[in-house]
C-alpha positions as CSV (number, residue, x, y, z in Angstrom):
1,X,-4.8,12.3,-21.7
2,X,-1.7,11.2,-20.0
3,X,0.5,14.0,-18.3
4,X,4.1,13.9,-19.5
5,X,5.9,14.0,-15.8
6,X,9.5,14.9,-14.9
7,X,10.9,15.1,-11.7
8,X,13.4,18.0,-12.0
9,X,15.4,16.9,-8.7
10,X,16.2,13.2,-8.1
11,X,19.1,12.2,-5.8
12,X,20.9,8.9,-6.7
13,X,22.3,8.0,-2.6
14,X,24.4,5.8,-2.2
15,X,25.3,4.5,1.6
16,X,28.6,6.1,1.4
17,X,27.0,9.5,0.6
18,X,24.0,9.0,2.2
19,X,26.6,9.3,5.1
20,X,28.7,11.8,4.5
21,X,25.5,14.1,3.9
22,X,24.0,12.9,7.0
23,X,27.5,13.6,9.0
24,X,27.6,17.2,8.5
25,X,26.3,18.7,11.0
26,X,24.5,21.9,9.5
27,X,22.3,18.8,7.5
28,X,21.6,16.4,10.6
29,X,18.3,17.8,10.9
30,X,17.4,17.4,7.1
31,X,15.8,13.7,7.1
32,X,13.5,14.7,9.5
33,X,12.6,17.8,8.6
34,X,11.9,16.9,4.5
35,X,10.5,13.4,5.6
36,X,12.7,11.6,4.4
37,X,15.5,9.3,4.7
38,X,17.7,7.1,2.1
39,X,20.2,6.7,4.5
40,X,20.1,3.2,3.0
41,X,21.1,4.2,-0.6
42,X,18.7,4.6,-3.7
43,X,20.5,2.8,-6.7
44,X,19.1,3.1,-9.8
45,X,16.8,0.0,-9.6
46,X,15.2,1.8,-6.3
47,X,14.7,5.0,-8.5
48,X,13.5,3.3,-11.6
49,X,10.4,1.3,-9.3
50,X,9.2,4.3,-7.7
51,X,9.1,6.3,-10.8
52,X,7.4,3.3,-12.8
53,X,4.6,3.3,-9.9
54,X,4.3,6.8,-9.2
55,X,4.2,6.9,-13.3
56,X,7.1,9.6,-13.6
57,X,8.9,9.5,-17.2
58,X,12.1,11.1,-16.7
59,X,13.9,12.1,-13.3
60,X,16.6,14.8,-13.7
61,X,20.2,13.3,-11.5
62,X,21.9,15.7,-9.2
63,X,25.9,14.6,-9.2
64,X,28.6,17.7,-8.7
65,X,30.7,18.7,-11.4
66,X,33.4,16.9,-10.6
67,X,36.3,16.0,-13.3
68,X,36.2,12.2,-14.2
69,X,33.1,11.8,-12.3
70,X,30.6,10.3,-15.3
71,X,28.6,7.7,-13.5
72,X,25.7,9.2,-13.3
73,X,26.0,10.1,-17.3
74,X,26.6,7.0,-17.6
75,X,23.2,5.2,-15.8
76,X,21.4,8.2,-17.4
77,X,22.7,6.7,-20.9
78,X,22.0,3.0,-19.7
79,X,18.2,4.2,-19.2
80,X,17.3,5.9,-22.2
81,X,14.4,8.5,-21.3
82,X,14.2,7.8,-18.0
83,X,17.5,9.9,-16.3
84,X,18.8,13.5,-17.4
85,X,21.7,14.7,-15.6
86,X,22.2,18.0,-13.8
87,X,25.8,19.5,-13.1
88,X,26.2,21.1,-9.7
89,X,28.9,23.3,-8.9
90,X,30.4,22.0,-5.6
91,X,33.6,24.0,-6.1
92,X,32.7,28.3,-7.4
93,X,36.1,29.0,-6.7
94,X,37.8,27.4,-9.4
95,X,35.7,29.1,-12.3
96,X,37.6,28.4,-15.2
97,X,38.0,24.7,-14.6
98,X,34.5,25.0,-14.0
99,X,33.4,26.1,-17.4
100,X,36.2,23.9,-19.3
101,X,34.3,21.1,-17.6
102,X,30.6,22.6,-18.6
103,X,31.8,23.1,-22.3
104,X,33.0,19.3,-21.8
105,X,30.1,17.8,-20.9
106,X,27.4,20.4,-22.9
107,X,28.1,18.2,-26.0
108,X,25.8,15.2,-24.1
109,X,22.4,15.7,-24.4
110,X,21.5,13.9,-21.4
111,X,22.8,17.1,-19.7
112,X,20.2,19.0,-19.0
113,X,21.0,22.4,-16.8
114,X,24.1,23.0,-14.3
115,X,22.8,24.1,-10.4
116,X,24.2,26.9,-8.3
117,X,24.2,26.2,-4.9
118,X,25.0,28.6,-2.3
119,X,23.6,27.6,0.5
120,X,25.9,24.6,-0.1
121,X,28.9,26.6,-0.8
122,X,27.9,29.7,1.1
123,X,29.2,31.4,-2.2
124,X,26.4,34.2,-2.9
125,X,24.2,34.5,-6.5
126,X,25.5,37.5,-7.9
127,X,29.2,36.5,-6.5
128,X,32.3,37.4,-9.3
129,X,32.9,33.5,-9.7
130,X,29.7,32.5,-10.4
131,X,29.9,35.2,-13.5
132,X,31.5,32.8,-15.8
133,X,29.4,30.0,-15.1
134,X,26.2,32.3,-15.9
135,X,28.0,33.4,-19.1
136,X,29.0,29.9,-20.6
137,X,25.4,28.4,-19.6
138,X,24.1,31.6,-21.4
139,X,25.9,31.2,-24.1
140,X,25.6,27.1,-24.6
141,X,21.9,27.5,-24.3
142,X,22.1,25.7,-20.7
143,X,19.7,26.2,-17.9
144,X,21.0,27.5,-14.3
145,X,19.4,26.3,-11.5
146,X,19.8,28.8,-8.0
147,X,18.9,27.8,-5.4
148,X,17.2,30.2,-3.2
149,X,15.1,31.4,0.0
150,X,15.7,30.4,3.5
151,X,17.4,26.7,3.4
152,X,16.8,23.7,5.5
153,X,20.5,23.3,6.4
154,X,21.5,25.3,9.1
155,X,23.5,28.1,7.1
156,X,23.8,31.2,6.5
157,X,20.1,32.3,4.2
158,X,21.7,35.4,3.1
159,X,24.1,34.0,0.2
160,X,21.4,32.9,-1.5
161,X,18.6,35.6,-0.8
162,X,16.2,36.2,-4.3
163,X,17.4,39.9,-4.6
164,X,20.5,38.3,-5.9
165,X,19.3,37.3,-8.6
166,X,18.1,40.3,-9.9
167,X,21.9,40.8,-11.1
168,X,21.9,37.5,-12.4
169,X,18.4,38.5,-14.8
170,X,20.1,41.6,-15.6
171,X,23.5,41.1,-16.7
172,X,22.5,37.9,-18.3
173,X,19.4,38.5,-19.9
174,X,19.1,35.7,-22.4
175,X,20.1,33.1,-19.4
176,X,17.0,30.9,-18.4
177,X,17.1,30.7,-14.6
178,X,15.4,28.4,-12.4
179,X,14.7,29.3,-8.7
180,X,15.5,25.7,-7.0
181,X,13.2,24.7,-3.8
182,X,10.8,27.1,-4.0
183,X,12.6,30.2,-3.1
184,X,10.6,31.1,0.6
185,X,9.4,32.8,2.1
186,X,9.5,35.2,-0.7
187,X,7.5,34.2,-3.0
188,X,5.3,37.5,-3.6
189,X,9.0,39.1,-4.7
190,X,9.7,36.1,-7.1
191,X,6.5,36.4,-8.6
192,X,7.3,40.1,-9.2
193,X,10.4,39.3,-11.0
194,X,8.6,36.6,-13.0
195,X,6.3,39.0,-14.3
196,X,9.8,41.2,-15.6
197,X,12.2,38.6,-16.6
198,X,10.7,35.9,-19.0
199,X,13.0,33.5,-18.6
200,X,12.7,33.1,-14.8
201,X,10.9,30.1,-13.4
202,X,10.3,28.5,-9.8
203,X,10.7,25.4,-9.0
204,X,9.0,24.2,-5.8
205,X,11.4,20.9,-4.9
206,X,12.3,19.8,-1.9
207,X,9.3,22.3,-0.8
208,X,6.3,20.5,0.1
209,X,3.3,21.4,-2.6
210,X,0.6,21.2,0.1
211,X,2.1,24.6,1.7
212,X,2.5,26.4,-1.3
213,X,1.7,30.1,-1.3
214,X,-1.7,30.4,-2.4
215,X,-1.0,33.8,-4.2
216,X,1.8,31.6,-6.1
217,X,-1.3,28.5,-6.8
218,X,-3.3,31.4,-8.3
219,X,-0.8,33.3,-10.0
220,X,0.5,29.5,-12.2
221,X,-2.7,29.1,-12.9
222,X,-3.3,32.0,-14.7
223,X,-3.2,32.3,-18.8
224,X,-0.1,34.2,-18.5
225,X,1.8,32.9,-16.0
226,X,0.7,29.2,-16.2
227,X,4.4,27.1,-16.7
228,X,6.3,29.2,-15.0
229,X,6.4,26.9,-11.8
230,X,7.8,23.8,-12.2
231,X,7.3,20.5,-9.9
232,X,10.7,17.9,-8.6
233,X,11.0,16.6,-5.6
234,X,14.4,15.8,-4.1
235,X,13.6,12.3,-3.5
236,X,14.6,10.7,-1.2
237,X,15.2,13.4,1.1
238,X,11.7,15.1,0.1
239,X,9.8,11.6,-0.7
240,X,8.9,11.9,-4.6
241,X,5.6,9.9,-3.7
242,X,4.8,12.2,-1.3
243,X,5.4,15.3,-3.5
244,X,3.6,14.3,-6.6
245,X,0.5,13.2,-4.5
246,X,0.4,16.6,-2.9
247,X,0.8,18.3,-6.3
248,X,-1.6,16.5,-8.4
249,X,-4.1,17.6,-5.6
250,X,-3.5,20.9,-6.5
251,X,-6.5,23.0,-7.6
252,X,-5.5,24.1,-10.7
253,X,-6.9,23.3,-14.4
254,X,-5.7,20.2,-16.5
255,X,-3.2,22.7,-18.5
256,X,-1.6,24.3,-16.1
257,X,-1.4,20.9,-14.0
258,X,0.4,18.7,-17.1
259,X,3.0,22.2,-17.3
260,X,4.0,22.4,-13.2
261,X,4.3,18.4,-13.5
262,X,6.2,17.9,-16.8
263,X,5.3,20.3,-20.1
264,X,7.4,23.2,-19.5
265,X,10.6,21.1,-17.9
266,X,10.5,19.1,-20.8
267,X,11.2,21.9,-23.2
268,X,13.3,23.7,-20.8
269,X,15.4,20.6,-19.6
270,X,15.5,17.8,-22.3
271,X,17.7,18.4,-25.1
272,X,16.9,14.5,-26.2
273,X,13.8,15.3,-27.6
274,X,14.9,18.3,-29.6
């Protein structure tokens, strides 16, 4: 059987962002301390030959929402299958241009989720101007990914803390919710809330698998609780090879394995194939 896989976190760097991520100084550290690099650039060619050897399907784009800014739509639509595009909000304090601009672009089904980002933004979960966000995304059907835990960037943890969320799960309660890069070190709390809220998954990009919790190993590879953790990368600043190898190796069974590395994200994420 071949396992359907999608990486739900894929960076397209180009040198001139490569370098303006690398210049801030709360990120300096990052490279190293993923294992990655790309201060070169990844363009689409570099992405598509990795994911052809590593034999990923689809890779889900990370660009901010940004008005006018379609290019990443746009190599998503030149490679049919192979690219879905996520919108990250870069800017929480302009909420209702940020919904006009989700509405806009939820017509494309290349677009697969939009991504909250506080430690980026230092803008917590459950703050006001997220609210609309979380009610449009609810309301279009959209996937949020949050990220959440303690963050690699030197910044302030607390904005984007997993209690947070629990505002989020309960004032938006048809909302699916994805904790982005992996949420720790608290993941014995996340699994609680799992357990609760349905439509809460964790997603364990830019998080190496090989130090996953081990209660969090046994708990996806449960009958109950098998899809609920999802696999991406963050290549190239987490090295996509490196990240599937580790989470092939994990020891779970053949079902829950082809869900973390593809199965559930597919249903959640790609509105192609509905």
């Amino acid at each position: 059987m071949t396992t359907d896989i999608l990486d739900i976190w894929v960076n397209y760097v180009t040198p001139k962002s490569a370098q303006a991520f690398l210049g801030d100084r709360a990120n300096a550290h990052i490279p190293g301390y993923l294992g990655g690099d790309g201060s070169a650039g990844v363009g689409p060619d570099a992405l598509l030959s990795v994911m052809d050897e590593l034999g990923v399907a689809t890779g889900i784009l990370c660009p901010g929402l940004h008005h006018g800014d379609t290019e990443q739509l746009e190599m998503a639509a030149a490679h049919p299958g192979r690219f879905l595009v996520a919108l990250g909000v870069s800017d929480p304090s302009t909420p209702t241009r940020n919904v006009r601009r989700i509405r806009e672009l939820a017509s494309n089904p290349l677009v697969a989720m939009v991504r909250v980002m506080p430690l980026a933004t230092q803008v917590p979960t459950n703050a006001a101007v997220h609210y609309p966000i979380y009610a449009a995304c609810e309301e279009l059907g959209l996937p949020v990914a949050i990220n959440a835990g303690v963050p690699g960037p030197r910044v302030r943890s607390r904005v984007q803390h997993p209690e947070l969320l629990e505002d989020v799960l309960i004032d938006f309660p048809d909302l699916t919710v994805v904790v982005a890069h992996m949420g720790h070190p608290y993941e014995e709390l996340l699994m609680n809330f799992m357990r609760k809220w349905p439509n809460l998954y964790v997603s364990c990009t830019a998080y190496s698998p090989k130090y996953m919790d081990p209660a969090l190993i046994r708990f996806m590879n449960t009958s109950t609780y098998r899809g609920r953790v999802l696999w991406g990368s963050d290549e190239p600043w987490f090295p996509m090879r490196r990240s599937l190898a580790e989470a092939q190796s994990l020891e779970i069974d053949d079902e829950a394995k082809a869900l973390f590395l593809g199965g559930t994200a597919r249903r959640l994420f790609d509105r192609t194939a509905r």
